[in-house]
N, C-alpha and C positions, 0 to 999 in steps of 0.2 A: 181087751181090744174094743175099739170106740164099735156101736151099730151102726152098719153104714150100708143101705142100702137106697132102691127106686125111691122110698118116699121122704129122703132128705133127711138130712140130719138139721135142723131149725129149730131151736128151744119150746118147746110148749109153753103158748100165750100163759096171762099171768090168769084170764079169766077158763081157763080151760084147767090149769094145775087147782084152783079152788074147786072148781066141780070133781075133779077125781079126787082127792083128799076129802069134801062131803062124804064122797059116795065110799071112800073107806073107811072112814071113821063111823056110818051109822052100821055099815055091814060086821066090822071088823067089832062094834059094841054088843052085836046080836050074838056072839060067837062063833060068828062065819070065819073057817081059815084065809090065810092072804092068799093062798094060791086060789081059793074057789071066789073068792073076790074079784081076783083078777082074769077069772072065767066070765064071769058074770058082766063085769066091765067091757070082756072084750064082745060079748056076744050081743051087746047091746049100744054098742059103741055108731055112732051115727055116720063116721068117715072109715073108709078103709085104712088110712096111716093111723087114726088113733087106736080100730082093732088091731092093726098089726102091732102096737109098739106093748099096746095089752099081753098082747102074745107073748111077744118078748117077753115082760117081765114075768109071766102065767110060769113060760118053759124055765125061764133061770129058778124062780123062788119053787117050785118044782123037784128042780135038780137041788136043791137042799143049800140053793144061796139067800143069804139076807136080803132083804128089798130095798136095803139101799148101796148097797153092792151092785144087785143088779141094774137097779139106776143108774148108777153109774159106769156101769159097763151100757149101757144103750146112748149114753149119750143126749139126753132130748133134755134131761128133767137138771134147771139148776142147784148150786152148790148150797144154798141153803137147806130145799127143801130134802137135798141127799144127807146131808150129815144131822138132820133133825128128825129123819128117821134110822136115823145110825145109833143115834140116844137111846130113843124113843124103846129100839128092839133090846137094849139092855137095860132101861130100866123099869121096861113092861108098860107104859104107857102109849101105847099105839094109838088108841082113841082119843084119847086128849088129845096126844101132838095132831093126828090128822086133821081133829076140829082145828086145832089152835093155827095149822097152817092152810085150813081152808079160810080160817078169818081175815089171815094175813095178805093171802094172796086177789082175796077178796077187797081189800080197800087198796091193795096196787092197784088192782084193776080202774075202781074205781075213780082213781088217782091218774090213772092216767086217761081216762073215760073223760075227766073232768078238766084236763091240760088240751086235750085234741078241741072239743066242745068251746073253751076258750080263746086258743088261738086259731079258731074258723072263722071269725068277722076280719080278721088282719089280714088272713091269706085270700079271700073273697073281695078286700078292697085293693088286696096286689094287684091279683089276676084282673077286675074291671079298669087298673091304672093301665095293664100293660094293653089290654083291650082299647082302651082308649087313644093313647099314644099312637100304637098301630093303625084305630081308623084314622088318625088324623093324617099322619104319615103317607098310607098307603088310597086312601081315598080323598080328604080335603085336600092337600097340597095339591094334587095333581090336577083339579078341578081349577085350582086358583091361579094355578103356573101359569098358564095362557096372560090373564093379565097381568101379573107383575115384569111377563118376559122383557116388555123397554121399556120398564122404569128403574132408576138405580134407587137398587134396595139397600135396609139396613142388613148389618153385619148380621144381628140372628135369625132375619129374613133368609140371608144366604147361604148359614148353617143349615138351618133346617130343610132346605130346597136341594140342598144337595143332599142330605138327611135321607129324603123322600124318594131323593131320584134313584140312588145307592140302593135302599131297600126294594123298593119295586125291580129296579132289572137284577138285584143280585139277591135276592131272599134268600134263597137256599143255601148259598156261601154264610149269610147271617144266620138262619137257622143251623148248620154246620158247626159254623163258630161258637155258637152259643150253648150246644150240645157239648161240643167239644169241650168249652171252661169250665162246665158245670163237672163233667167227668177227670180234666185236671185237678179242681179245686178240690174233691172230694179226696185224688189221691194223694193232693198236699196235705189236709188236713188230717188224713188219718199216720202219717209217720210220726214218729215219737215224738220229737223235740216240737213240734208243730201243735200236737194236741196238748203238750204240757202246755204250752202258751195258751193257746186257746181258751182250754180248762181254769186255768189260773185266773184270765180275763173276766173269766164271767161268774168268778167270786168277788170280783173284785171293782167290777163295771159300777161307773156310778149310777145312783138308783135301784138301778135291776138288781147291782149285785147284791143287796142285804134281803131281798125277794129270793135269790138262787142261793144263798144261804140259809133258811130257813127251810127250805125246799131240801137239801142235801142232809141237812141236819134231823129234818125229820123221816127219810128214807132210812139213814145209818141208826135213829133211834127204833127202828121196827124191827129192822131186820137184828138187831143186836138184842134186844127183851126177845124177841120169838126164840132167837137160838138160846140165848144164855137157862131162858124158863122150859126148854126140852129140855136141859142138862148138857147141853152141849160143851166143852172146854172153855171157859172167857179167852185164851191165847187164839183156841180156833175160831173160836164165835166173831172177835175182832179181824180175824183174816178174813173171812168169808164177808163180814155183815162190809167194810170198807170196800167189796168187791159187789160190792150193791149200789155204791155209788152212782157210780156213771159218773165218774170225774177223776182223771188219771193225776192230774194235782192232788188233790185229797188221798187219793188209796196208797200214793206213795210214800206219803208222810207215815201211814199203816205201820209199815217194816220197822221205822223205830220207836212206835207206841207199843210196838209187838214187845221187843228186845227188851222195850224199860221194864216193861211188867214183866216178864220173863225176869228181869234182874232183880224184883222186889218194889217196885215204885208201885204205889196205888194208881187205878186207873184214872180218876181223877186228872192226877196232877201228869201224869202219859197224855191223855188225850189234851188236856190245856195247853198243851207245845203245838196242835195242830190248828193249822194256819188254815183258814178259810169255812170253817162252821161259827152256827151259835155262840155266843160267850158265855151265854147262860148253861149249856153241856156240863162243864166238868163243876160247875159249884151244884147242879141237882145231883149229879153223880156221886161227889163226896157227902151228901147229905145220907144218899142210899148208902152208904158205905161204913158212915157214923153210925148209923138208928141199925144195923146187921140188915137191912130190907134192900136191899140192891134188885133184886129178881123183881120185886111191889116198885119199886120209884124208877124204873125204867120202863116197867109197864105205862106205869102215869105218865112216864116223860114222851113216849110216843103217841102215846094219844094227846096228848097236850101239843106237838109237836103237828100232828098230822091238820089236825085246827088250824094253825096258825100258817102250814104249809097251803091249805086250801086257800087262804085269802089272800100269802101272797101272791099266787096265779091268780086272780082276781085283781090285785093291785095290778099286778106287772101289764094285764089286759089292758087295763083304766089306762094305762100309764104309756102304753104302746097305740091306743086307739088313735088320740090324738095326734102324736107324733105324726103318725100315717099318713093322715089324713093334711096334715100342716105339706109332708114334702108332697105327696101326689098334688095336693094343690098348686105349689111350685113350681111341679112342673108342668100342670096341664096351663096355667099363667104365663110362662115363660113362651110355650108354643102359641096361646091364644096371641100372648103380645106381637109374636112372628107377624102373622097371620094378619093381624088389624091393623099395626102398623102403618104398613104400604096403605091400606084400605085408605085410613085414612088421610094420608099425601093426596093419595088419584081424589077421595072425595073436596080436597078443600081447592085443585086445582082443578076441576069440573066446575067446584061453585065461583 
């Protein structure tokens, strides 16, 4: 049964699951047991949910359960980091795997430390668009109505006028509305046949998508070397590492890369039927597979992969900056044009 209480059942951040894998793996290399470990963690644990959930696993590995058993029954800690110390406790490798999953969970962090960081100038010239928009709206138009009132305006003179007037007496119906489609669109997007599309799109977008490919590709290439190098099953390790995705297009191609290998197909030539990664994937993968080194050339292949995943968030920023900046300009031109327009009709029939 799932842990389920007051302090939420919510996955442990990626940069929180590498501090407690440190702090087992250097405890767990002194000869400390996992149960006093996990005394130790809890009693020095800085939030009350992270000593409780210490606890947790303190009282199950205690009562003479494995720790990734217990993990799993509390619910918090993902299906990687559960089944790679599932290995780990049969094949006596505790400390390695705990380094080896503190590194890992260490450059997710990173990785995602480094995706937020990036797309903060995009979302800071949204928010000053819509900031904009709004003073115009809500403070120049209304300022200007007076004189345009008897002149006949142009057409987007008279969009925009009614625009303004809309917004000022009925805001709260606009901010309603606006609340409201954000909380529709989120519960479209998230139904099945809605996210396959989505998902699919944005392997597939032009530009972006060879940027969100390499990105995916180097996620699946981590989390696949981290399980396969605990010992973990390649059948399992392909289940779990394709659930690292975050892309329901991709994981479900999974199911029959699973079956072929299961039926005897190398993995190579299984994972080359899947639509929307790297192409370069299944030719390093059969190289590992030739030379007996598959554990060694998928090590290399994610760190090779995580390089190339970092630049393209860095391209896709380069590549989205201006975009942004091209439509807000658009549209702040399109309103200025409102605006000046008339201005200048009344100036040339004054002069």
């Amino acid at each position: 049964m799932k842990f389920l209480n007051h302090f939420g059942n919510r996955k442990l951040t990626a940069d929180r699951l590498s501090d407690m894998c440190r702090q087992i793996g250097a405890m767990v290399g002194t000869g400390i047991t996992m149960a006093k470990t996990m005394e130790i963690l809890r009693n020095t644990a800085e939030s009350k949910r992270i000593s409780h959930i210490y606890g947790e696993l303190e009282k199950r590995i205690g009562q003479g359960k494995m720790i990734g058993d217990s993990m799993e029954e509390i619910g918090v800690f993902p299906d990687l980091m559960i089944n790679m110390f599932r290995a780990a406790e049969v094949s006596g490798q505790m400390e390695k795997t705990a380094v080896h999953l503190a590194e890992h969970y260490r450059k997710e962090h990173r990785t995602m430390t480094q995706m937020k960081a990036a797309t903060m100038y995009p979302k800071i010239l949204c928010v000053m668009a819509i900031m904009i928009v709004l003073f115009v709206f809500l403070v120049i138009m209304p300022m200007v109505e007076p004189l345009f009132r008897e002149m006949e305006l142009p057409l987007t003179t008279q969009v925009l006028m009614h625009i303004s007037v809309f917004l000022k007496q009925h805001w709260y119906i606009v901010a309603m509305g606006f609340f409201m489609m954000l909380f529709l669109v989120s519960i479209i997007a998230s139904l099945h046949p809605v996210k396959h599309v989505l998902d699919k799109t944005t392997v597939y977008i032009p530009v972006f998508g060879t940027q969100m490919r390499t990105i995916y590709t180097a996620r699946f290439a981590r989390s696949l070397s981290s399980l396969y190098a605990s010992g973990v099953p390649m059948l399992t390790s392909l289940v779990i590492a394709s659930k690292t995705l975050g892309n329901q297009y991709l994981e479900e191609q999974f199911a029959d890369v699973v079956q072929e290998v299961e039926q005897g197909k190398t993995l190579s030539d299984a994972i080359g039927s899947v639509r929307g990664l790297d192409k370069k994937l299944p030719a390093i993968i059969y190289v590992g597979e030739e030379t007996g080194k598959l554990d060694t050339m998928l090590l290399s292949l994610a760190e090779g992969y995580e390089h190339e995943a970092e630049m393209a968030m860095t391209k896709m920023v380069s590549l989205a900056e201006p975009l942004l900046i091209v439509v807000i300009g658009i549209v702040v031109a399109v309103i200025l044009l409102g605006i000046m327009l008339p201005m200048w009709s009344m100036y040339e029939y004054l002069g």
